[in-house]
C-alpha positions, 0 to 999 in steps of 0.5 A: 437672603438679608437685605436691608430696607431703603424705603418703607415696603407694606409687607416687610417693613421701614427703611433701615430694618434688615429683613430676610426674604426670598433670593428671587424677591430680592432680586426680582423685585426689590433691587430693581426697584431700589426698595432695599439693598443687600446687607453688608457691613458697608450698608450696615452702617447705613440702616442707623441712618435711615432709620433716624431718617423714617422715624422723623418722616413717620412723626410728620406724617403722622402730624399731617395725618391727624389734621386730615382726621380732623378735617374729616370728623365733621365731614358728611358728603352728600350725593344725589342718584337716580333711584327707583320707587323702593329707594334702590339705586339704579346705579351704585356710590363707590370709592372713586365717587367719594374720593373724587368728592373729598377732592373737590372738598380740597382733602387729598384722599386717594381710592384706595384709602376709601374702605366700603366692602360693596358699593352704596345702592340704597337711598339713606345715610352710610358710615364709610371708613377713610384710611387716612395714613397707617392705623389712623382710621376715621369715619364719614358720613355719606348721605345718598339723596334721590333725584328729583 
């Protein structure tokens, strides 16, 4: 079934492309959610639209995005844990506790844009990845202190 994209989806694509999907897909998930349209000659017209729409919104966004980057370049957070005599802690840093700090630090960064693969359990300096909109990654530096 050919449906075309009213708003960006992760796994198809950005508004104004015609895809085709699965009819349960569609049906199921998509219209209900108004994430696309079918695609008809009426609707058609609509895509030139949509896409001059997403490519001036993706160019903004890309702007705010590489200031956030640069905020971010030069950031280094640090926390303070409890921690045994080996420098294990007793508790872990996740990315709800570095996205809540990058929160106070007035940078709006979700948890889900926070990319560590496990928890920080050891004393020291780590490099914590921020997926910051689209491909544009930058790098951090989280320093775990123990408690005194």
């Amino acid at each position: 079934m050919k449906v075309l994209l009213i708003k960006t989806v992760d796994t198809l694509g950005t508004p104004g492309e015609v895809v085709n999907v699965a009819p349960g897909y569609a049906r199921n998930y998509l219209l209900p959610r108004k994430l696309a349209v079918l695609a008809t000659k009426g609707s058609m017209k609509m895509a030139i639209s949509l896409k001059a729409t997403a490519v001036a919104k993706a160019k903004e966004q890309n702007k705010a995005a590489e200031a956030l980057a640069e905020k971010l370049r030069a950031l280094t957070l640090t926390f303070t844990a409890t921690a045994d005599e080996s420098g294990q802690l007793y508790g872990g840093i996740g990315e709800r506790e570095i996205a809540a700090a990058l929160i106070e630090k007035k940078l709006e960064i979700d948890k889900k844009q926070v990319v560590i693969e496990n928890h920080i359990k050891i004393l020291g300096e780590h490099k914590v990845q921020i997926k910051v909109h689209g491909d544009i990654v930058e790098t951090i530096t989280v320093k775990v202190e123990a408690e005194a």
